[in-house]
N, C-alpha and C positions, 0 to 999 in steps of 0.2 A: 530510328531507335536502335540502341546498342542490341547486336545480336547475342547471344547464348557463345560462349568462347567457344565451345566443340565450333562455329561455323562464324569465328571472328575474322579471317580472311576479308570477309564480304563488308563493305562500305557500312558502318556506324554515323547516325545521323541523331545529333542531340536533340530530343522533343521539347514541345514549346510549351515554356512550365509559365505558368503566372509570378508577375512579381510580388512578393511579398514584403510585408514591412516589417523593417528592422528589428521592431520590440520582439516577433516572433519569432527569429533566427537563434534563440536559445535552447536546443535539441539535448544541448550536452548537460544530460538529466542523469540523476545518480542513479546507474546502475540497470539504465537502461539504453537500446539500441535503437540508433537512426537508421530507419529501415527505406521508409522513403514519405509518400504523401496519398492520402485519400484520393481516388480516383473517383471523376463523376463519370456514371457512362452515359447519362443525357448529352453533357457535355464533350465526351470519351477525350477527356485530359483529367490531367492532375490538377487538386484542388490547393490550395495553400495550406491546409491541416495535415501536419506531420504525423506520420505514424510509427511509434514509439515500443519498442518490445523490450519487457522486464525482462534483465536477465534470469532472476530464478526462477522463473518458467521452462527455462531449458532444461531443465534436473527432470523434469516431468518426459523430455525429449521432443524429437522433432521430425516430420518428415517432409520431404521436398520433391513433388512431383511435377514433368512439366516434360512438353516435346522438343525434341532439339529447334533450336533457335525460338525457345519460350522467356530465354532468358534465366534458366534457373542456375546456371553458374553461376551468373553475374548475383544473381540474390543469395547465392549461399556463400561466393566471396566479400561480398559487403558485410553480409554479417559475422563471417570471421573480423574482417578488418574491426567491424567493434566492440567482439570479444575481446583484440588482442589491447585496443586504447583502454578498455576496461581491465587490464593486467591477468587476465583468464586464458593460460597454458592451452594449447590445442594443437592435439593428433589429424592429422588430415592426411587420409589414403586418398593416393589419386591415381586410379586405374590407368585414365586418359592421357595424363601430361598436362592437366589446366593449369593446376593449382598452385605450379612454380612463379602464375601470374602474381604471384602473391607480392613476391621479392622483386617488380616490377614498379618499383613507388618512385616518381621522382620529384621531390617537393619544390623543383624551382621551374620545372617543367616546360626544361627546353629543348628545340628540336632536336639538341645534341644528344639530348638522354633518351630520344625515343628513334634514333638512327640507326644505332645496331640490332635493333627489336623490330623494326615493321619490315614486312613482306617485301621484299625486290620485285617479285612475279607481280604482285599489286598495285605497285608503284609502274610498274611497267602496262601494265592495261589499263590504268589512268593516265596514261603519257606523260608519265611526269618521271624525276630520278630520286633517288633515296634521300636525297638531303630536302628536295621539295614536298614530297609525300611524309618525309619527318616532319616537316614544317607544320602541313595543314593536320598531321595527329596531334600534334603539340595543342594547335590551335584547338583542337575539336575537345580533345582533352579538358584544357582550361576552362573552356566556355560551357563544357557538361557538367564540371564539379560547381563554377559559377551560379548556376542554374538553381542546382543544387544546396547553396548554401556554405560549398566545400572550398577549399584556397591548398595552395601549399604547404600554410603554416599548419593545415590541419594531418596534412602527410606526412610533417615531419614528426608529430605529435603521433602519429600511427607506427613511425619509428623507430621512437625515442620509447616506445612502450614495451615492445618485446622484440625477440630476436628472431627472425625467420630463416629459415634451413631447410635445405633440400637433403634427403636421404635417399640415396640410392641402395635396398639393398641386391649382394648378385651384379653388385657395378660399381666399379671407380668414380662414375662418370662425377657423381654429389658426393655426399659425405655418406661411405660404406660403414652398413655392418655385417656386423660376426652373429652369427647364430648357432657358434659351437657351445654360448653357454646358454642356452636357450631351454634347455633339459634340465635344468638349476630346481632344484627341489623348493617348491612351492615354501612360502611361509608358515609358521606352525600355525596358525590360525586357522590356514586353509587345510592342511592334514589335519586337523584334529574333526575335519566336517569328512566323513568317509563320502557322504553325496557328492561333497563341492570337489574333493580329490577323485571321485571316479570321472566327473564330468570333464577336470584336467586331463586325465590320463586320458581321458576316450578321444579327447579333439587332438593332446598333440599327437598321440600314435597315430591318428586318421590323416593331420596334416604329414606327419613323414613317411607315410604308405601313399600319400598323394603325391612325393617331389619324387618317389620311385614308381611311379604309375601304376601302381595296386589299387583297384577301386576294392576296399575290402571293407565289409561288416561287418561290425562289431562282434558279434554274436556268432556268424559262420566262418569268420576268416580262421583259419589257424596262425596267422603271419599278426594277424591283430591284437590274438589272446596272447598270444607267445610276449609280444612286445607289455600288453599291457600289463601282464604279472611283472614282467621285468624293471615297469618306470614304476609300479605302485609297490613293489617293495622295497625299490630304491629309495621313496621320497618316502615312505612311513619313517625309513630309517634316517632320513633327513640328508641323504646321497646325493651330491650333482651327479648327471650323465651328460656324459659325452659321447658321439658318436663311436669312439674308440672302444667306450664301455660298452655300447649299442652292440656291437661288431660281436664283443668277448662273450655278454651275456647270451647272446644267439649259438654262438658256439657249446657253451658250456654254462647252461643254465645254474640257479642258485636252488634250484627247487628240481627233484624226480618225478614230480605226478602235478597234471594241468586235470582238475574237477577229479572222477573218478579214474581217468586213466593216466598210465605211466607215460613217463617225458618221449620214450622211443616208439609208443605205439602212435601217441598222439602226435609227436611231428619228429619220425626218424632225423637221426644224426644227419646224413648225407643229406637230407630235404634242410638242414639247418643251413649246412656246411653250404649251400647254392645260396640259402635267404643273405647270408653273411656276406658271400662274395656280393650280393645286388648292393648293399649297405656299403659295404667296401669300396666298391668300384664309383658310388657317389661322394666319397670321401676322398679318391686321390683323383677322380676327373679333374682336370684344369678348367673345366667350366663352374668349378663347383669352388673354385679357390677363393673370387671376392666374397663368397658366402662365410669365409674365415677370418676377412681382412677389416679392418676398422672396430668403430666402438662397440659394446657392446649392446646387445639391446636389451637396455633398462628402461623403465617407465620413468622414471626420475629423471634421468639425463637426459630423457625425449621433452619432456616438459619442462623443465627449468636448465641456467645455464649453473655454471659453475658457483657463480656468484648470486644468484635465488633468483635473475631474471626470467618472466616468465617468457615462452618459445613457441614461435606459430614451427612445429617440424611437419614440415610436407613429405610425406613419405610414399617416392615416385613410383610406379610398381609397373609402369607400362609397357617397362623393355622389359619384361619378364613373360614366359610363354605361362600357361591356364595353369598350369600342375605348381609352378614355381609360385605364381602369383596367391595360388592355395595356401600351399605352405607357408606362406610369408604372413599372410593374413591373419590364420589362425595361430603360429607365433605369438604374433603381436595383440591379438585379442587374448589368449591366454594368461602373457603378460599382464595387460591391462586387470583381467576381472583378479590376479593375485594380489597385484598391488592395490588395487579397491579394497580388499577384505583386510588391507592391514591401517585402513586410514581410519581417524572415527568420524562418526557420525556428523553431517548438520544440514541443513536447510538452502546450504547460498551453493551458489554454481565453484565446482572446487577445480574443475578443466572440463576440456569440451571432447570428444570425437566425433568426427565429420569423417562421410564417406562420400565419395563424389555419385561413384555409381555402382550401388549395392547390389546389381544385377549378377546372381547366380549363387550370390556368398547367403541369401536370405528366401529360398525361395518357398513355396506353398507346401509342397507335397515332399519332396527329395529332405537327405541329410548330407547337407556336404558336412567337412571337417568345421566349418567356420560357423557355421548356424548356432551349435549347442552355446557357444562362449558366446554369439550375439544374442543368443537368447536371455539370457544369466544376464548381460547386461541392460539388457532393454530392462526387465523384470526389477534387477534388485540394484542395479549404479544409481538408484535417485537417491536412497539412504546414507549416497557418502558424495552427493553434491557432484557424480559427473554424470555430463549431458553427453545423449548421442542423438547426432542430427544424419538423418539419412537422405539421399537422393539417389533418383532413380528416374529415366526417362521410359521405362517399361512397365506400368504398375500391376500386369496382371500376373508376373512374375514374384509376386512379393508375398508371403508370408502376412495377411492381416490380422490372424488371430497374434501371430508375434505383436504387432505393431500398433493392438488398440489398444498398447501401453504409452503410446504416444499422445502427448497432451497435445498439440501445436500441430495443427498440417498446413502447408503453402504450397496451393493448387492453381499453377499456371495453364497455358494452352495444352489439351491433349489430341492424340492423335485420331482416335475412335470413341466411337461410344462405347467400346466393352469398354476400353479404357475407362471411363468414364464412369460406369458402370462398377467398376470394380473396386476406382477409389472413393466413389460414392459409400459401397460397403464398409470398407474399409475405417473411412469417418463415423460411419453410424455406429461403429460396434467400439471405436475409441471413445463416441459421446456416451453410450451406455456403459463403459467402464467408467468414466469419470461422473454419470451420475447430471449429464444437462442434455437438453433439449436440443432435438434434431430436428431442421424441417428439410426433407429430400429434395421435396418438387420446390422450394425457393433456392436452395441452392444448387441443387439442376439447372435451373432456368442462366444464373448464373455462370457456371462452368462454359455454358455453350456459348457465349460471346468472348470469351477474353483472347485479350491483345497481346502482343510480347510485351513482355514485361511490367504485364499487368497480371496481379496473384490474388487470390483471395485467401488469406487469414483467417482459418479456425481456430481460435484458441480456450480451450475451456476454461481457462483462468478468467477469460472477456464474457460482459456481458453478452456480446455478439460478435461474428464475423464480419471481417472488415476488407473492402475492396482495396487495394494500392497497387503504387505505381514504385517501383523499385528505385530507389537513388542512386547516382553517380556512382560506380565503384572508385576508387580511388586508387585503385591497382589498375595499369594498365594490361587489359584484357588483349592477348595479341595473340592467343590460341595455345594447342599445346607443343609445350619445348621438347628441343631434339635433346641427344645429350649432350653434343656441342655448348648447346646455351646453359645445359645445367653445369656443366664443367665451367661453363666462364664467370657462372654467376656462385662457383662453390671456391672457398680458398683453401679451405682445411686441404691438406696431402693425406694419404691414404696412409694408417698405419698397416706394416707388416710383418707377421709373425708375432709372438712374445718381444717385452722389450728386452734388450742385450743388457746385460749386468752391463759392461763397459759403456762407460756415460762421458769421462773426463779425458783430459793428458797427463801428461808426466808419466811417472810409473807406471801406472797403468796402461796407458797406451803402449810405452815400449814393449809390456810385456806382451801386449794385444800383439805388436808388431812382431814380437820373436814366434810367438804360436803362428802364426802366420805364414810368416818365412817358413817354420819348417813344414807345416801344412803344405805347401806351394812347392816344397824342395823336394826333402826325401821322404819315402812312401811313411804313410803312418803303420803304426805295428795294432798287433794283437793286445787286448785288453792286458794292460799292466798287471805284475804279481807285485802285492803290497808284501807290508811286512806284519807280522803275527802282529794283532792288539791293533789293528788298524781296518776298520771295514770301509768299504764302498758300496755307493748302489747306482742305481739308471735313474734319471728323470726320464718320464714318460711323454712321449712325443706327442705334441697338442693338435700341431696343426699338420698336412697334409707335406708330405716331401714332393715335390715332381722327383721322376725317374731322373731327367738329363742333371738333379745339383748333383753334388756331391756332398754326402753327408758325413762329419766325424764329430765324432764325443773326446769334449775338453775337458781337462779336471777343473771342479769346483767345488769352495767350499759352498753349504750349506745351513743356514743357521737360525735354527727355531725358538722358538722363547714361548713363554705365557706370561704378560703383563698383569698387575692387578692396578685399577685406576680406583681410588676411593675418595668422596668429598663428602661427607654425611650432611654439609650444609644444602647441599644439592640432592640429597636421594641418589646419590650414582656408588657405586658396588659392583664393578665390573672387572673381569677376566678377560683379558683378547691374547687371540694366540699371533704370532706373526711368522715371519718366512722369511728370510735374506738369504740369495744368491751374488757369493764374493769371488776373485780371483786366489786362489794361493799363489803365496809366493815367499820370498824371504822377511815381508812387511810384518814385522807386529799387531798393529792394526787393520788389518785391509777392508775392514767395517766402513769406514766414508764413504767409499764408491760402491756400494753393497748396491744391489737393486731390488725390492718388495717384489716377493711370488704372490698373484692374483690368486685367492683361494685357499693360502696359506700351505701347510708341507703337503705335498704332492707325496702319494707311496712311491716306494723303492724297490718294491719286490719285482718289478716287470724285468723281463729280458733287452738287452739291446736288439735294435735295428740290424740285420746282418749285414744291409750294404755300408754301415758304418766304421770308419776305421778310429783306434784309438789315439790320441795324441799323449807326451809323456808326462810322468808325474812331477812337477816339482819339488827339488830336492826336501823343502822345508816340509812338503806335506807326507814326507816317509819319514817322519820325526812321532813318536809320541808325545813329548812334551809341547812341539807344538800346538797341536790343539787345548790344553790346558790354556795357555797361552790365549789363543784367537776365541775362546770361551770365555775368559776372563773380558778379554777387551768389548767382545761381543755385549754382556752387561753393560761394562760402561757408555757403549756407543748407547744401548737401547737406552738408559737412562738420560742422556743426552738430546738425543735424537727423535726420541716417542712421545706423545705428548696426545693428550687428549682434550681440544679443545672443548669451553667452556660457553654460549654464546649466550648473552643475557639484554633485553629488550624492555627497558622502563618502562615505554609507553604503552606498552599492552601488558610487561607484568609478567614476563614471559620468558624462561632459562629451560635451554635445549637439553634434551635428553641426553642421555648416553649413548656415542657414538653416529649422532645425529648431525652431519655436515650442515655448514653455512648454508648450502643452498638450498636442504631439506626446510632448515628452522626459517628461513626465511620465506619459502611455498609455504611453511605451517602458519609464519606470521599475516602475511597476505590473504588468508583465507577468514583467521582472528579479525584481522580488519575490517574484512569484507561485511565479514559475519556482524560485528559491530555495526557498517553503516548500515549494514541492512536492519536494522534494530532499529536503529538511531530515524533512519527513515518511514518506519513504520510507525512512532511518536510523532514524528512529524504530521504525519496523516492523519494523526486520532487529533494532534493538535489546533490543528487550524482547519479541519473538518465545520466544527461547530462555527468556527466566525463566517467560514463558506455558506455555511447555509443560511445564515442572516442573512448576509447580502443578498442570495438569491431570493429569500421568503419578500425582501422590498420587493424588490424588482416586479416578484410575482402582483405583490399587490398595486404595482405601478399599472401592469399591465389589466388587473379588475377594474381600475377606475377610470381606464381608455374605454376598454368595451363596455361601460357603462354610458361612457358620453359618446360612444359609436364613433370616435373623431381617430384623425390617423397623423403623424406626427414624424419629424423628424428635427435631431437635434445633432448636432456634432460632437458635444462634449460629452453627453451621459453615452453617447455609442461607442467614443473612448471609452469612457469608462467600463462599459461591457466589454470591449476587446479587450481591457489590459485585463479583466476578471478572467475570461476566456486564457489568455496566458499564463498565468499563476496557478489553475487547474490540471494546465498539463503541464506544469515545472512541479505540483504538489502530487498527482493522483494518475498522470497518463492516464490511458483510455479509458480504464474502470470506472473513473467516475466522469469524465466528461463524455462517453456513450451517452450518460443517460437522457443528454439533449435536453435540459431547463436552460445554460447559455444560449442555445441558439432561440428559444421562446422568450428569452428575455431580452435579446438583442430586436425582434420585432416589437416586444414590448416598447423598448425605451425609442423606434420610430415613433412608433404611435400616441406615444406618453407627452412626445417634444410638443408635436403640433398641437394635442388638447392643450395641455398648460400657454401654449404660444394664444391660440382662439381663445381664449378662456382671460387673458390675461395676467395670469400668475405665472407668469416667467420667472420674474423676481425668486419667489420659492424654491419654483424647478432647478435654479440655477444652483438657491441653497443646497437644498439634496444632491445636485450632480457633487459641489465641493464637500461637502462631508464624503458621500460614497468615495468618491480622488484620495481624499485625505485616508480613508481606511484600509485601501487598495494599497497606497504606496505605503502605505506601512509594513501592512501585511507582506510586501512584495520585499521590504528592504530587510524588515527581519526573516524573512526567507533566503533573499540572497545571504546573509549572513553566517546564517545556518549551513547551506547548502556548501558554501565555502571551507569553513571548517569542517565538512564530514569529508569534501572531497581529499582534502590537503590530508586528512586525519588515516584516509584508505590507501591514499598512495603507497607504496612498499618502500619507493623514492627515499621516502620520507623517515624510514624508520632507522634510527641509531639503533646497533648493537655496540656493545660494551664483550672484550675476549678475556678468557681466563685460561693459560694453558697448565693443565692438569698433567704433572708427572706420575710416572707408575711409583708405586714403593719400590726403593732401590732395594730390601730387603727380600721381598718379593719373590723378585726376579727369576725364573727357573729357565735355564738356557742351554742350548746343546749345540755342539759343531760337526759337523760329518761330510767328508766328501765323499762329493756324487759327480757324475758323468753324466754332463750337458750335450743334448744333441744343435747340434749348430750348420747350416750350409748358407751355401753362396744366393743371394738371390740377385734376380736377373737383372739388376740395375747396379749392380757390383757391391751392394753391401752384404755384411754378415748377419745374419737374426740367429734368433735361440728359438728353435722349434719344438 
């Protein structure tokens, strides 16, 4: 049996499934997960009855317990793999390194593609060489997904549905992020709940008293209260922070008196002026610089790509030490629960979080930083359709009163009986939140026999708990990646620093080239004297300088605006302010090559950097009238240039908001869709419910008029006919209703029914009834397939036209302003120039 990836090194051996027959290889059910198959354990194999999990069950969430080599990777990466075929965005923190197995899919699955992936040291104490030991994974591969029901076409299909990506943050190695805007003032949604902004404020100040190793409470620290009056009146007032502001406000607070005491009693100036330098000195470590570099961490660009494609992001956290991995966590769960309060409401799964190993971020008695925002989500993420699926190979570590908001647990092998013990608890107090029936001692009895890779399924949404056997992953499970493999398997390049207004050639480059030369040449001077009627200011330094660049401030213009976008056919009445950073020069227009400031006009009032030197002024920009000039042009480019696109979707009926990107309206259309089949599915059910129970109420009576003539019977054609019945039950209702066990009483029926009618001599008839039943069945089956077709084809996102409108600002409007300002700019170590 495939092992648990934490200890995938070790020999994988595909278990010996029964064959089944074709009609029942149909799993790809709307909107539900092939999880794996019924286990018998008289038999202790798997039975050919699939076991099928609704996705909107996840909304309710999920827990995953199991000891290592129980297999519970492998079960909670398969069911990522069919969250992501079901087009369902998912966050995955992976403490270990598993999870990268994700991006590990090769759908023609040859030894070539699993050569640079399997173990050398493995291949070596099999006496075999990399290309041989590729061979037989290949082989073992193929033959487990075969087993299984699974092929390559279905890999490619697992593909072709969303985009997987590795995040490193704190590392080049995947694709980096930045967590300098990570201090981003909450949505007004979430300020307007003073509860739901104290709970922000408390976890991100606790995570960055964590990355500077202050274990501090809330209540006693003075390092905690200090920070948190300082994030909660920044974000009332609707302030990003930056660490830079972090720094300022510690210094020279906005407020005199912390409760009843004065700012100097309560945390003297010089006890600030030390806290500031701790803040500072994590700001210009060079350990702390990937922490600056790449994209931002947004909930939206973690889930979707640019283009509305939904995103399995694995977000690798392993090469990070305890205090980092805190931070980063709580981050990111922060994120998460602000972006939830701004989606609305519904019922269908709208993305997933998966945690690999929840161990220490959720524990019983403690408060780390990361607890309160997993609490918030456990508690209130079901109201906006996202699921969190937890695992943990430690269960007595865990937080149960958190977690008996978990509908779903999948309980592998454990290690003890506290163990045991404690997720027993744990289940009892999730089945008395959800309001069903617990029995202890049958599923005690239970727990203590299972096999790898054998779980038992609690689900309160199911009539009962159901034993399986986990299917084929379909990601090659090869353990956890070094960053070697994450770097080979990541293409994006790291961005760094701001992006440089200088984008193009020609003029601009030249001019790029002449600041440069004299940069490089003769010393730069002292901040330039303008001339009266002409002001300057500083752009404030984002990201961190090392000591060894060298830092100077180039002149730039600057260029603001407020746009007004109006379409009354649309409901849109919007104001956007914008930012352009240009070169001066002698150009007229120097607007084309202009570059957008993230965050819009940045203040001016800051001092320069002293290690900074100044570069000179372009002649044109000691002109007054030029700016008249580069303001005038500046309009026409905005009008030009700016545009507010329009995105409009017939088949659901459906035109994007204001300011609402492609990729946002198309996450919101996919969810509309979902929402839909899931509707459309639930008709289904109330639909053909009623003709289902005819056919079983025969059958029943087939099987009264057996036990009347005590005769026992078997037929070929009417046991068709129950298997195909059998099939159509779980393509209409999965387990909910075929639990309730009448197919399988009706399948001995119709033995027994064969043989009376057979002794009895009314075959003839029996045979009639089997062809009516046939004829009802494939009716029923084909106006199902039918159905089933179009709702699938109907959900796909694939599928959806958008029709664009792009929306100009009133050229009237327009209120524009030009000003230069002094850009700090240095060398970074691979020889390019950034704007810092």
């Amino acid at each position: 049996m495939i092992a648990d990836a934490s200890t995938s090194p070790r020999p994988v051996v595909a278990p010996k499934i029964p064959a089944v027959p074709k009609r029942q290889r149909s799993y790809e059910k709307l909107g539900a997960f092939y999880l794996g198959r019924v286990f018998d354990t008289a038999a202790g194999a798997p039975t050919s009855e699939q076991v099928l999990y609704d996705a909107k069950d996840l909304t309710t969430h999920g827990v995953c317990v199991g000891m290592t080599g129980s297999g519970k990777t492998g079960l909670c990466i398969s069911l990522l793999e069919e969250a992501a075929i079901d087009s369902i965005p998912v966050l995955a923190i992976d403490p270990k390194g598993d999870l990268g197995n994700m991006l590990l899919t090769f759908p023609q699955l040859r030894p070539t593609d699993f050569a640079p992936w399997v173990d050398p040291g493995e291949a070596t104490r099999k006496g075999m060489d990399v290309a041989g030991y590729a061979a037989k994974t290949a082989d073992l591969w193929r033959n487990g997904l075969a087993q299984w029901d699974q092929d390559g076409a279905r890999i490619r299909r697992l593909r072709a549905a969303a985009e997987f990506a590795i995040y490193t943050p704190g590392s080049t190695a995947g694709r980096p992020l930045t967590v300098l805007r990570s201090f981003a003032a909450p949505p007004p949604a979430l300020r307007d709940d003073s509860e739901a902004l104290g709970e922000r404020v408390q976890s991100a100040v606790s995570g960055l008293l964590a990355m500077l190793g202050i274990d501090a409470d809330p209540i006693r620290s003075r390092e905690h209260i200090l920070l948190s009056h300082l994030f909660r009146d920044a974000w009332r007032e609707g302030r990003d922070l930056g660490l830079g502001d972090v720094i300022r406000g510690i210094q020279t607070p906005p407020f005199d008196k912390v409760g009843f005491f004065d700012l100097e009693s309560f945390f003297p100036s010089a006890d600030r002026f030390g806290f500031a330098m701790a803040v500072n000195n994590l700001l210009a470590s060079p350990s702390f610089a990937p922490w600056t570099e790449g994209e931002p961490l947004e909930i939206p660009r973690l889930l979707w790509t640019p283009e509305g494609k939904p995103r399995v992001a694995v977000l690798s956290i392993a090469h990070l030490s305890e205090a980092q991995r805190m931070f980063f966590v709580t981050l990111l769960l922060n994120e998460l629960v602000a972006w939830m309060r701004t989606q609305s409401g519904t019922t269908s799964l709208r993305a997933l979080l998966y945690m690999d190993e929840v161990f220490g971020y959720l524990p019983p008695t403690a408060n780390p930083p990361s607890k309160l925002p997993m609490l918030t989500l456990l508690k209130q993420a079901r109201a906006f359709g996202v699921g969190c699926l937890l695992a943990t190979q430690n269960p007595v570590d865990l937080d149960y009163k958190a977690l008996s908001n978990a509908g779903t647990w999948f309980l592998g092998r454990l290690q003890t009986e506290r163990d045991k013990a404690r997720v027993l608890d744990g289940l009892e107090g999730a089945s008395a939140t959800a309001g069903v029936a617990f029995d202890r001692q049958k599923l005690e009895a239970t727990l203590s026999g299972l096999k790898s890779r054998v779980f038992l399924m609690n689900n309160v949404h199911e009539d009962a708990p159901v034993l399986f056997h986990v299917r084929w992953a379909m990601s090659y499970l090869r353990g956890p990646l070094t960053r070697e493999h994450i770097r080979s398997l990541t293409k994006a390049a790291p961005a760094k620093g701001r992006a440089a207004p200088a984008a193009g050639g020609g003029t601009r480059a030249r001019r790029r080239a002449k600041q440069r030369a004299r940069d490089d040449g003769a010393a730069a001077g002292e901040r330039p004297l303008l001339p009266p009627g002409i002001e300057d200011g500083v752009l404030p330094i984002r990201s961190a300088v090392p000591a060894a660049q060298r830092l100077c401030y180039q002149p730039a213009l600057l260029g603001t605006a407020r746009l007004h976008f109006v379409a009354a056919r649309n409901g849109i009445d919007e104001w956007r302010e914008v930012a352009l950073l240009a070169s001066p020069g002698d150009d007229d227009d120097p607007w084309d090559e202009a570059s957008p400031l993230e965050g819009g006009a940045p203040a001016l009032d800051g001092e320069p950097d002293g290690r900074g030197a100044f570069d000179e002024v372009p002649g044109a920009a000691t002109k007054k009238k030029s700016y008249t000039g580069w303001k005038r042009a500046l309009k026409g480019y905005l009008y030009r240039a700016e545009a507010l696109p329009i995105w409009r979707c017939k088949e659901l009926k459906a035109t994007s908001e204001a300011g609402e990107s492609e990729r946002d309206f198309r996450a919101r259309l996919t969810l509309l869709a979902r929402e839909k089949r899931d509707l459309a599915i639930e008709k289904l059910r109330r639909r053909f419910a009623p003709k289902l129970s005819r056919l079983q109420e025969r059958i029943r009576t087939a099987e009264d008029r057996v036990e009347r003539e005590r005769e026992q019977y078997k037929q070929k054609k009417l046991d068709t006919v129950v298997s195909v019945g059998t099939t159509l039950l779980g393509a209409l209702f999965g387990r909910k209703v075929a639990s309730v066990g009448t197919v399988g009483r009706a399948a001995t029926t119709a033995r027994r029914a064969s043989r009376a009618a057979k002794e009895r001599g009314d075959i003839g008839r029996a045979e009639e009834k089997v062809d009516r039943l046939e004829e009802q069945l494939r009716d029923l089956e084909a106006e199902f397939a039918d159905r089933s077709t179009e709702l699938r084809e109907g959900a796909d996102p694939a599928n959806l036209e958008l029709d664009r409108r792009d929306l100009r600002p009133r050229k009237s409007d327009i209120d524009a302003d030009v000003t230069l300002v002094w850009a700090p700019w240095a060398d970074t170590p691979d020889g390019r120039r950034a704007l810092f």
